[in-house]
N, C-alpha and C positions, 0 to 999 in steps of 0.2 A: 174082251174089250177091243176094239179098235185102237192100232196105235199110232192114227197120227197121217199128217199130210204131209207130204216132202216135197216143195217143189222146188227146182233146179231153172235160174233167171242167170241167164250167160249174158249181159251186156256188156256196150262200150270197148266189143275185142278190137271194132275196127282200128281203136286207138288206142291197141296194149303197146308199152314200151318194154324191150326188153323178157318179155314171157309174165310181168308182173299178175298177181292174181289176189285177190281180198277176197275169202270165202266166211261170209256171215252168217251166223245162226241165228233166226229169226220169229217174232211172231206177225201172224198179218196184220197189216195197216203199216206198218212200221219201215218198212223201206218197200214203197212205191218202185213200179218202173222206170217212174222219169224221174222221179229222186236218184235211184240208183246209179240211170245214164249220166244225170248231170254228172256226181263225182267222178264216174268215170272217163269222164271228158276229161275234165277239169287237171283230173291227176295223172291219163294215160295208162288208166290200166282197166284189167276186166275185173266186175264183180262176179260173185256166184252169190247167190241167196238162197239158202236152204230154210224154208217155212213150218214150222210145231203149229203145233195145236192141243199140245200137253205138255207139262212139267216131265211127266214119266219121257214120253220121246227124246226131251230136250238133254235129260238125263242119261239117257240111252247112247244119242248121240256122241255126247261131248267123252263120256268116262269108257264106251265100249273097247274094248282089244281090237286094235286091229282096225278103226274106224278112222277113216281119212280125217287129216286133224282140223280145224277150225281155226279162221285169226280173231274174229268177234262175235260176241255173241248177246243176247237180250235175256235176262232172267229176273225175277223177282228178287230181294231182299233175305227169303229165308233160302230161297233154292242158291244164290249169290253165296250166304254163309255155308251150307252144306258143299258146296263145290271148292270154295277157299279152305275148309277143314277137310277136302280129301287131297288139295294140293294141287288144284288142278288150272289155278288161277293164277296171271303173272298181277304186282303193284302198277300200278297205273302214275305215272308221276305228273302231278298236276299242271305243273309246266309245260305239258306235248299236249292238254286238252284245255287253253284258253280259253273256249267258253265258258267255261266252268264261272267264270266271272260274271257272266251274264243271270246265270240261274239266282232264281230267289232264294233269299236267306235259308230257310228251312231246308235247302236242297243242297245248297251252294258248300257246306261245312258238313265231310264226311263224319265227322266225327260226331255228328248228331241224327245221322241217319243210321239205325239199326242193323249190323250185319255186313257193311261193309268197309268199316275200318279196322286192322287190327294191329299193336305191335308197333303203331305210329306209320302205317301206310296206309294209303288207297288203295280198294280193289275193285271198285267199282264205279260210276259216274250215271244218276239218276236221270229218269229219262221222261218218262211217262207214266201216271197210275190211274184206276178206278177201281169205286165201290163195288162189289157184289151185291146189288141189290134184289127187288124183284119187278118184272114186268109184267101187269098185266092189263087185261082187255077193258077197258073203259066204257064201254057197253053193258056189259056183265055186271061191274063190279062198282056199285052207284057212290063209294069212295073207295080209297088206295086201303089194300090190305095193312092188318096194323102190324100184325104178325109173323114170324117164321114158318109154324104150324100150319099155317093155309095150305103149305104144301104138302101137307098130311092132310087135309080135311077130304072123306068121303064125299061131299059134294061137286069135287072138280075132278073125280078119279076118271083116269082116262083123257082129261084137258089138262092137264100138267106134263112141264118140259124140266128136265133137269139135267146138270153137265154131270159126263160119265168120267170119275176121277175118286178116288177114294180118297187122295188126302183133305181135298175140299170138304168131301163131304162129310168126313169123320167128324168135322169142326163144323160143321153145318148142325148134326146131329147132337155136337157137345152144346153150342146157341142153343137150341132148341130147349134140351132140357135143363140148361140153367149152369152149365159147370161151370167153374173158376176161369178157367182158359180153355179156350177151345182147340188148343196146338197144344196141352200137356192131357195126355188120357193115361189114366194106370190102368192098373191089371183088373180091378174092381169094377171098371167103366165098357171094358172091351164088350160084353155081353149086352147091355144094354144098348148100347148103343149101336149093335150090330141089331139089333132088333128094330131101332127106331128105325135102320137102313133097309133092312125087310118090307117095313112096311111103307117106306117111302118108294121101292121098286114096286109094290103092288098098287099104287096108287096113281104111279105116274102113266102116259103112252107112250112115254121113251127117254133115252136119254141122248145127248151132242157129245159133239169133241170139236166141231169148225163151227166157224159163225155162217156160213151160208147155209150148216146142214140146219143150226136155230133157226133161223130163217124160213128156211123149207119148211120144218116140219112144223113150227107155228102156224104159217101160213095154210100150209095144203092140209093138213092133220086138225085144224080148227082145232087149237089148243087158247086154252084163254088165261094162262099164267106162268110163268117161266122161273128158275131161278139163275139171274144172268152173271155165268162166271164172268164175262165180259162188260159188266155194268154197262157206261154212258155207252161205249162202240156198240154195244148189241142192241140198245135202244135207236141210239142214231140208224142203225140199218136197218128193224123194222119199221121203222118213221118213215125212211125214207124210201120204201116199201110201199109206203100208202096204208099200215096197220094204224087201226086209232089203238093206241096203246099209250100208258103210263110208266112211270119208274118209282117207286119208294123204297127207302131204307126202312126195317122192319125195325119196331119195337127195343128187340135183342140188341139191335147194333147188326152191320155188318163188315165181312171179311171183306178184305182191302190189299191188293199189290200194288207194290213199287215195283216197275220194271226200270233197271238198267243194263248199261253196256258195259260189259269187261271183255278181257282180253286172257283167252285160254293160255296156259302156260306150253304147252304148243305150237303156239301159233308162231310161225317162221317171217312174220310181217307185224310184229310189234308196234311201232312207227308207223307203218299204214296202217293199224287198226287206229290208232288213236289219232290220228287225220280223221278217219272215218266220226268215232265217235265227237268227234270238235263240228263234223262237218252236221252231225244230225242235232246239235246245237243252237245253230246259225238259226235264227228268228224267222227265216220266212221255212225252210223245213219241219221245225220242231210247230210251227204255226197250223203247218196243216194237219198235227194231230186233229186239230180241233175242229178247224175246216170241213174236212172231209171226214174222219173219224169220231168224232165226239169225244175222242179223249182230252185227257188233261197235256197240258207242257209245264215242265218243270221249269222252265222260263218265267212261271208266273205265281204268285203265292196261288194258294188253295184257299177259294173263296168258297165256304160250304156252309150254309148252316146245321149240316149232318155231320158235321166233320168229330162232333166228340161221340158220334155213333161208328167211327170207322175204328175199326180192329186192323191194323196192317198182321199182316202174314208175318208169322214168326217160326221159324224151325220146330218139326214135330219132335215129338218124341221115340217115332218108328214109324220112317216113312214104307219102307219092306211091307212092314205087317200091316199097314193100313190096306197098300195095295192088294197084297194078297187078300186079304179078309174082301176088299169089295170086290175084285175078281171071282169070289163066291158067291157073292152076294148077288152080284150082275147073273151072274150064272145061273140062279134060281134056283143054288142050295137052301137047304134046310139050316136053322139056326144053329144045329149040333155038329153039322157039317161044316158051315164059317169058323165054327171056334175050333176044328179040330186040331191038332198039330201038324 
């Protein structure tokens, strides 16, 4: 597997006070350059932005021995709960992130958002989300796929794009064949569905981890269906591309994050993290999710008529052994080889 983009945005040092530094963990779209410079105008200090492109990296980064620490960061809902159950998260007190008032109901009251309340605190403050849905070539395909399966179908083997992540896709594979939850897989399931994973590697021409590598390789590769981790943003970018392209949520339903900002229990700039996160609040910021990204703002309800088709992302069962199993899998082991010990 490839793991991941790291990029390093040193802004606004001309106007550090005192050595101050914000170093953020980040996904793209989500703090711009001139986003970043303003606050650090504003506040008198430098940013750093370090940029993921997977759950596993962002994972990697924040819990590694010995890895320079972080003061905020951007994760989904279950990856949010897995990091608050290893401890790795400081409470967030509502009162240092006043926009929080701003945000829509459904957003606005942690205790109704899955995963990041616990104990009678905040650990996280909502930010941005999108569907997983699918994209494809509207040329091709003389209506929107109804299905998950399409991306099993022998007919587009070789034009199909898929994101390279085993947790995703384990839950992609449990949709498909119908399980109860797509984020709880027992012992009974591992096999089959390591199979469905088989055959979705043989069918596809590749798999992503960045949105410009989707991009690319939809584009140059004449791929005509995709399965976009990145929902509305990875539509927004091939549109904007000039791809005649589609977006539908399939049949199944699909997987769905919430990303928010918390504050690693590390982080030696507590207070300026939750400036930061108040500051990606403020209406014309959190606006140009939408603007320029396609995403959503939690600023605003969620107006979807798909919306009782979204599954939000809920903590697996083994995230370890997901990754390992599709690290075999990508690999172009044998089935007896993924399940071996």
């Amino acid at each position: 597997m490839r793991w991941g983009l790291a990029v390093l945005l040193c802004l606004g040092s001309a106007s550090v006070l005192a050595g101050e530094v914000l170093r953020v963990l980040s996904w793209e779209g989500y703090a711009d350059p001139d986003v970043v410079e303003a606050f650090a105008r504003r506040h008198g200090v430098e940013v750093q932005v370090t940029v993921v492109d997977s759950d596993t990296v962002l994972w990697q980064k924040l819990s590694a021995e010995g890895e320079a620490s972080y003061d905020v960061l951007a994760a989904n809902t279950a990856e949010i709960a897995r990091y608050r159950a290893a401890g790795l998260l400081r409470t967030i007190d509502p009162a240092s992130v006043p926009n929080i008032g701003r945000q829509a109901a459904q957003f606005r009251d942690a205790r109704k958002v899955a995963d990041i309340f616990e104990g009678g605190q905040r650990y996280a403050v909502p930010y941005t989300y999108a569907d997983m849905g699918l994209i494809y070539d509207r040329k091709v395909f003389a209506k929107p796929p109804q299905s998950i399966s399409v991306l099993w179908d022998p007919a587009y083997r070789g034009r199909v794009l898929a994101y390279d992540g085993g947790t995703h896709n384990f839950s992609l594979a449990a949709l498909k064949v119908g399980l109860p939850s797509p984020f709880l897989i027992s012992s009974a399931q591992w096999k089959p569905l390591s199979s469905e994973l088989i055959a979705l590697r043989r069918n596809v021409l590749g798999f992503y981890t960045q949105l410009d590598d989707s991009l690319r390789q939809y584009r140059d590769q004449k791929a005509v269906l995709m399965f976009a981790n990145y929902g509305s943003q990875q539509f927004n970018l091939l549109r904007n591309a000039g791809l005649d392209v589609g977006y539908v949520i399939p049949d199944e339903g699909a997987l769905a994050w919430l990303d928010c900002w918390a504050i690693p229990r590390a982080s030696k700039k507590p207070l300026l993290a939750a400036k930061w996160i108040d500051y990606m609040l403020e209406p014309q910021v959190s606006g140009l999710l939408m603007s320029r990204h396609g995403l959503s703002s939690t600023l605003k309800e969620a107006q979807s008529s798909e919306a009782a088709k979204r599954l939000w992302l809920q903590p697996v069962e083994d995230v370890d052994r997901r990754e390992l199993l599709w690290g075999r899998i990508i690999a172009g082991d044998r089935l007896s080889r993924v399940l071996a010990p």
